[in-house]
C-alpha positions in Angstrom: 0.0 0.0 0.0 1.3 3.2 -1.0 2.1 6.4 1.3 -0.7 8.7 -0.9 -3.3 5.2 -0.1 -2.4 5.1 3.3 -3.2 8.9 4.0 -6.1 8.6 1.9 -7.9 5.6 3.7 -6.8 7.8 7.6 -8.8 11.0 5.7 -11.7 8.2 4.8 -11.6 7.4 8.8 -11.9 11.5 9.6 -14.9 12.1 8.7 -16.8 9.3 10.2 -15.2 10.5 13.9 -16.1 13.9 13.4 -19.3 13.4 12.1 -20.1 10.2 14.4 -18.7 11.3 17.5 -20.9 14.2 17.5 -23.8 12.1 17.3 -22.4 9.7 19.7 -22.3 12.3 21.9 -25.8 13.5 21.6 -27.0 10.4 22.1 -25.1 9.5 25.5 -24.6 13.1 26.3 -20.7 12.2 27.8 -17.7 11.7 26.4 -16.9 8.2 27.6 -18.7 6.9 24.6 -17.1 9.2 22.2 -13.7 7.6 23.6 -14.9 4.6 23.1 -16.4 5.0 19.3 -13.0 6.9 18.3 -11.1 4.0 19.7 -12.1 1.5 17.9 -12.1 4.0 14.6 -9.0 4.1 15.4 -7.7 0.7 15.6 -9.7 -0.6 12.8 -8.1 2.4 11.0 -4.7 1.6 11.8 -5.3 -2.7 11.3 -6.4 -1.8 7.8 -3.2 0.5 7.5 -1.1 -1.8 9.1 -1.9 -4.4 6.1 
């Protein structure tokens, strides 16, 4: 996988934790959850990066 995929696939991953975190948050109202949903953007993110 190329350094220009790679970037392009953590960009793909971006908007989903802006966007998703948000609404996380409005639904739970705390920030634990938001940890939680970023966390595991973030390490399917990097597994898929990793490959």
């Amino acid at each position: 996988m190329t350094v220009a995929r790679k970037l392009g696939t953590l960009v793909v991953f971006g908007v989903p934790a802006i966007v998703g975190g948000g609404i996380v948050y409005a639904v739970f109202g705390s920030y634990v959850p938001v940890a939680v949903y970023e966390a595991i953007l973030v390490l399917f993110a990097g597994a898929l990066i990793s490959r």
